[in-house]
C-alpha beads as a LAMMPS data file, in Angstrom:
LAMMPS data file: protein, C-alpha beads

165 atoms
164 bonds

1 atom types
1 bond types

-500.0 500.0 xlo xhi
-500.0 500.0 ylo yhi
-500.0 500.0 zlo zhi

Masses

1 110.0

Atoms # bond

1 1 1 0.000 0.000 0.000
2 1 1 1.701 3.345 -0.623
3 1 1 0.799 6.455 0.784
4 1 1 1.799 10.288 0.044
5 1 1 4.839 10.274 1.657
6 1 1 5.913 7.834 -0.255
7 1 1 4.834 9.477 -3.837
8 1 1 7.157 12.897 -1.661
9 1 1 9.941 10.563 -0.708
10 1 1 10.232 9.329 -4.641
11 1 1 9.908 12.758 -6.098
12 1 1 12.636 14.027 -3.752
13 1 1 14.890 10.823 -4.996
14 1 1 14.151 12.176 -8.038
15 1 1 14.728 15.360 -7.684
16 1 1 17.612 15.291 -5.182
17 1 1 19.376 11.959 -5.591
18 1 1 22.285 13.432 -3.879
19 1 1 20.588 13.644 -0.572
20 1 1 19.524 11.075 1.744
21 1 1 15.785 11.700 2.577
22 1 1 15.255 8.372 4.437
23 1 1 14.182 10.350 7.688
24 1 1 11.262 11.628 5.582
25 1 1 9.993 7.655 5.132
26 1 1 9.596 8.266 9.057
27 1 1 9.099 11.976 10.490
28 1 1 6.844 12.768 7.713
29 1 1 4.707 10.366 8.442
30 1 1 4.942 11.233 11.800
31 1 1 3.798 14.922 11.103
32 1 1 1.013 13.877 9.121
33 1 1 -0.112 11.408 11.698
34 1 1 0.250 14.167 14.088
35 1 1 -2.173 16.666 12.061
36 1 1 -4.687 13.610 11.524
37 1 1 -4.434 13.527 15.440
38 1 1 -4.929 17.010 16.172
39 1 1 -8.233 16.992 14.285
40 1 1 -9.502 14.005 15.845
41 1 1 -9.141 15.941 19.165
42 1 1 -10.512 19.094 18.167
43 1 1 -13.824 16.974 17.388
44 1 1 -13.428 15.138 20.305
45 1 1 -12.849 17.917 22.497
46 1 1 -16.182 20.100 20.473
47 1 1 -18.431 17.320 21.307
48 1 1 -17.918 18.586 24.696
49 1 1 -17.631 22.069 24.462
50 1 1 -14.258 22.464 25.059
51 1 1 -10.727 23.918 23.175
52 1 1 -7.715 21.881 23.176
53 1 1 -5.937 24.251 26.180
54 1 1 -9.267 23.684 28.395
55 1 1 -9.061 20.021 27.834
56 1 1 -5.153 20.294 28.950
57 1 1 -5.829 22.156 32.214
58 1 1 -8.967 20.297 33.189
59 1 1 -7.184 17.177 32.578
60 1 1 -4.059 18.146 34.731
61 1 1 -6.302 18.499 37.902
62 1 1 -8.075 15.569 37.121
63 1 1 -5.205 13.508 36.818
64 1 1 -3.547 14.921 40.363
65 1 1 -6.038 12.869 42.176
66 1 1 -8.461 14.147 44.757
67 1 1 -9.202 16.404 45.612
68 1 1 -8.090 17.566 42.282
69 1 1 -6.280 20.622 42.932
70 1 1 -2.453 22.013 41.912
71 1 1 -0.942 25.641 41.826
72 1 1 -1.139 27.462 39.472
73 1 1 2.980 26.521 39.371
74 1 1 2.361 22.972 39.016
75 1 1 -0.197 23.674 35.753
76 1 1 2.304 25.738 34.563
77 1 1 4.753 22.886 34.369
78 1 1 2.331 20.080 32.971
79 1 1 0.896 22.348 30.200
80 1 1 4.079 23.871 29.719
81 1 1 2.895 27.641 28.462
82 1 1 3.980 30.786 30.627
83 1 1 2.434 32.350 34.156
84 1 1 0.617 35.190 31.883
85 1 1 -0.905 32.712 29.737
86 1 1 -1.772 30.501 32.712
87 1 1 -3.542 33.093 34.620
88 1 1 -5.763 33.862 31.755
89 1 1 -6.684 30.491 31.298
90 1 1 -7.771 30.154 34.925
91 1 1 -9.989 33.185 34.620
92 1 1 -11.618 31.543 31.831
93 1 1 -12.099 28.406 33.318
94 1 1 -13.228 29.851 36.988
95 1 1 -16.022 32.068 34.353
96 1 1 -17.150 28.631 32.900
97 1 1 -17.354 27.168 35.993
98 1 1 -15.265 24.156 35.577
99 1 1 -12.622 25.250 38.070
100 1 1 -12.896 27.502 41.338
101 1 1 -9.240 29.198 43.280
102 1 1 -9.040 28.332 46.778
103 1 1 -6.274 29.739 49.124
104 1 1 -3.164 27.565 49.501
105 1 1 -3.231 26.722 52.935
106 1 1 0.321 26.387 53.011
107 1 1 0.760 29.610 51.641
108 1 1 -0.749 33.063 52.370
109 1 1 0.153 34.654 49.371
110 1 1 -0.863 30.924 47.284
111 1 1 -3.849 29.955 45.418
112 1 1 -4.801 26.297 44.382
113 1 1 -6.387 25.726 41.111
114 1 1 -9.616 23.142 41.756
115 1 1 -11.433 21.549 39.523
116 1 1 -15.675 21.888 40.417
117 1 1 -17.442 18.671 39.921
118 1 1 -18.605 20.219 36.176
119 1 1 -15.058 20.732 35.052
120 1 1 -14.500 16.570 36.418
121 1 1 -17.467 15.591 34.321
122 1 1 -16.800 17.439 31.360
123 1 1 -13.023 16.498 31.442
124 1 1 -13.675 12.733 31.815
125 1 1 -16.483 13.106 28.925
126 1 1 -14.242 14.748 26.907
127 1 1 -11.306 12.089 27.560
128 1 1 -13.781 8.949 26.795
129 1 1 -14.384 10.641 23.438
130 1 1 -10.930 11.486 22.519
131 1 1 -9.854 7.556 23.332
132 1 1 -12.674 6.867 20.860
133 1 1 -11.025 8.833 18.136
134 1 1 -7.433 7.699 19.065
135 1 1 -8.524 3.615 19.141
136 1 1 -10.145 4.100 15.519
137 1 1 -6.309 5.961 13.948
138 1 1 -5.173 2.576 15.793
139 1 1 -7.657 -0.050 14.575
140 1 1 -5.216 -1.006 11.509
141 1 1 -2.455 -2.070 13.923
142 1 1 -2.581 -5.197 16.257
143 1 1 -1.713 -5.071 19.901
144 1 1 1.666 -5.979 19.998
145 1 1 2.614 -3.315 16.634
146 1 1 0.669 -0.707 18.924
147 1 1 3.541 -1.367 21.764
148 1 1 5.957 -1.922 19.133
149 1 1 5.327 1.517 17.881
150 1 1 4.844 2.931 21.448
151 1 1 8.400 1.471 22.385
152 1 1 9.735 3.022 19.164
153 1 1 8.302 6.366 19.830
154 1 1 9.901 6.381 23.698
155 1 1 13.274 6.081 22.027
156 1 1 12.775 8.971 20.215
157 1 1 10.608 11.481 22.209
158 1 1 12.422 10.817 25.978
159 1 1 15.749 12.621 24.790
160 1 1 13.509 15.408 25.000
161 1 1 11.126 15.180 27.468
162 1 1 14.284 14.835 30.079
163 1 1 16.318 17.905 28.453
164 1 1 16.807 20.003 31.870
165 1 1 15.005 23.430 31.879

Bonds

1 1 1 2
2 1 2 3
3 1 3 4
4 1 4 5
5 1 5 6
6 1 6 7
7 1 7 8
8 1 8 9
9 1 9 10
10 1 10 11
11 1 11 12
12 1 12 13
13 1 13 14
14 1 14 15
15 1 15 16
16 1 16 17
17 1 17 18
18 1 18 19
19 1 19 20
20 1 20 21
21 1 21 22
22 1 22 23
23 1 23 24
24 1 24 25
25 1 25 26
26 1 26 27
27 1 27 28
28 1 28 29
29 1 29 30
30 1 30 31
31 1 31 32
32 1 32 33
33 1 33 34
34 1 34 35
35 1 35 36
36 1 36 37
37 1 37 38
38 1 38 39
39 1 39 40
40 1 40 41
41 1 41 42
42 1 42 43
43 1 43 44
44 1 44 45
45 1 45 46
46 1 46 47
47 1 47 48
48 1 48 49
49 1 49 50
50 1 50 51
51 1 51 52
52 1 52 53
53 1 53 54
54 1 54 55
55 1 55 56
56 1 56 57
57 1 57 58
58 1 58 59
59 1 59 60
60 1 60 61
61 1 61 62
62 1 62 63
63 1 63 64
64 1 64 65
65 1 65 66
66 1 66 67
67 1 67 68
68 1 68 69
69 1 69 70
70 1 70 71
71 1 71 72
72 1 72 73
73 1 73 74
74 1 74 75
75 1 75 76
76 1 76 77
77 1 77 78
78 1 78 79
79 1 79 80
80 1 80 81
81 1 81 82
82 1 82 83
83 1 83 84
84 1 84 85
85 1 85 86
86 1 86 87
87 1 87 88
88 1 88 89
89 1 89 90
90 1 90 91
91 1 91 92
92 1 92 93
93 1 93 94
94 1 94 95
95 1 95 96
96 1 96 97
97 1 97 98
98 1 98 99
99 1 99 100
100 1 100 101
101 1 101 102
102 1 102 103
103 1 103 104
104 1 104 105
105 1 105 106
106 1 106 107
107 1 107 108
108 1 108 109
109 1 109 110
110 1 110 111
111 1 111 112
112 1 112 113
113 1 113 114
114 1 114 115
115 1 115 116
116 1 116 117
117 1 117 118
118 1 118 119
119 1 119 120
120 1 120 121
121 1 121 122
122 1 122 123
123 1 123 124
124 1 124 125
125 1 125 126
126 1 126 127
127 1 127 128
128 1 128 129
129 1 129 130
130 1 130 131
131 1 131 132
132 1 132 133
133 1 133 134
134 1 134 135
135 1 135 136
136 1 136 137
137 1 137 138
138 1 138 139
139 1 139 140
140 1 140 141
141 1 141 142
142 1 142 143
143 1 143 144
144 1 144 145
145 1 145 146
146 1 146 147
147 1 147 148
148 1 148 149
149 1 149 150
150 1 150 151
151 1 151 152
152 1 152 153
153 1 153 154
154 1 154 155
155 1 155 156
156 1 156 157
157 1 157 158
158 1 158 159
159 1 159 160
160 1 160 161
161 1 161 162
162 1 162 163
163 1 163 164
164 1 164 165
């Protein structure tokens, strides 16, 4: 079966036959598996009213445990996008009512970030949707190429994800 990055990969050969695009065969793929992705969660995310950030931030708390809560530090960290942009999220999210700041007990000066039983619900609606959409990219591979492929993506993606700072 061949697919468009293969018809890119041959024109390129054709084109460029002094270069060595073999990490096309893979990355491209990757990047078009990763746009096919992104719209699968923008749908799944809709279905529940929510945008792609929400569904990060919702899903933080909710994965923290009960009673659901981090700093605003913490969210910072797991969504990875900077204290201004944070701080606007959280105003949006306290207006929809999906999460509610509480004094950090441990802290004067602190807030907690908490996630109100609505945000909970809609976050765990939103997640059974988007595992939906993910299984059915998947269906075409069997169990063990799915952790094949997991495996293979570790190796690549850890180098980064452990970069200090």
């Amino acid at each position: 079966m061949e697919d468009e990055v293969d018809r890119l990969v041959a024109a390129w050969r054709r084109e460029r036959p002094d270069l060595d695009v073999e990490p096309l065969e893979v990355l491209s793929r990757v990047s078009r598996l990763a746009r096919h992705l992104d719209r699968a969660r923008r749908l799944a995310f809709a279905e529940h009213s929510l945008e792609p950030w929400e569904f990060d931030v919702l899903t933080a708390l909710r994965r923290a445990g009960s009673p659901y809560q981090l700093s605003p530090g913490q969210l910072l960290t797991q969504t990875l996008v900077t204290s201004g942009t944070m701080t606007n999220r959280i105003d949006r999210l306290t207006k929809k009512g999906l999460v509610e700041r509480l004094p950090d007990p441990s802290d004067r000066r602190g807030v907690l970030v908490r996630l109100t039983e609505e945000g909970q619900d809609r976050a765990d609606q939103a997640l059974a949707g988007l595992l939906d959409q993910e299984r059915a990219i998947l269906a075409e591979l069997s169990r063990g190429q799915r952790g094949e492929l997991a495996g293979l993506l570790r190796q690549l993606t850890a180098p980064f994800d452990n970069i200090p700072g």
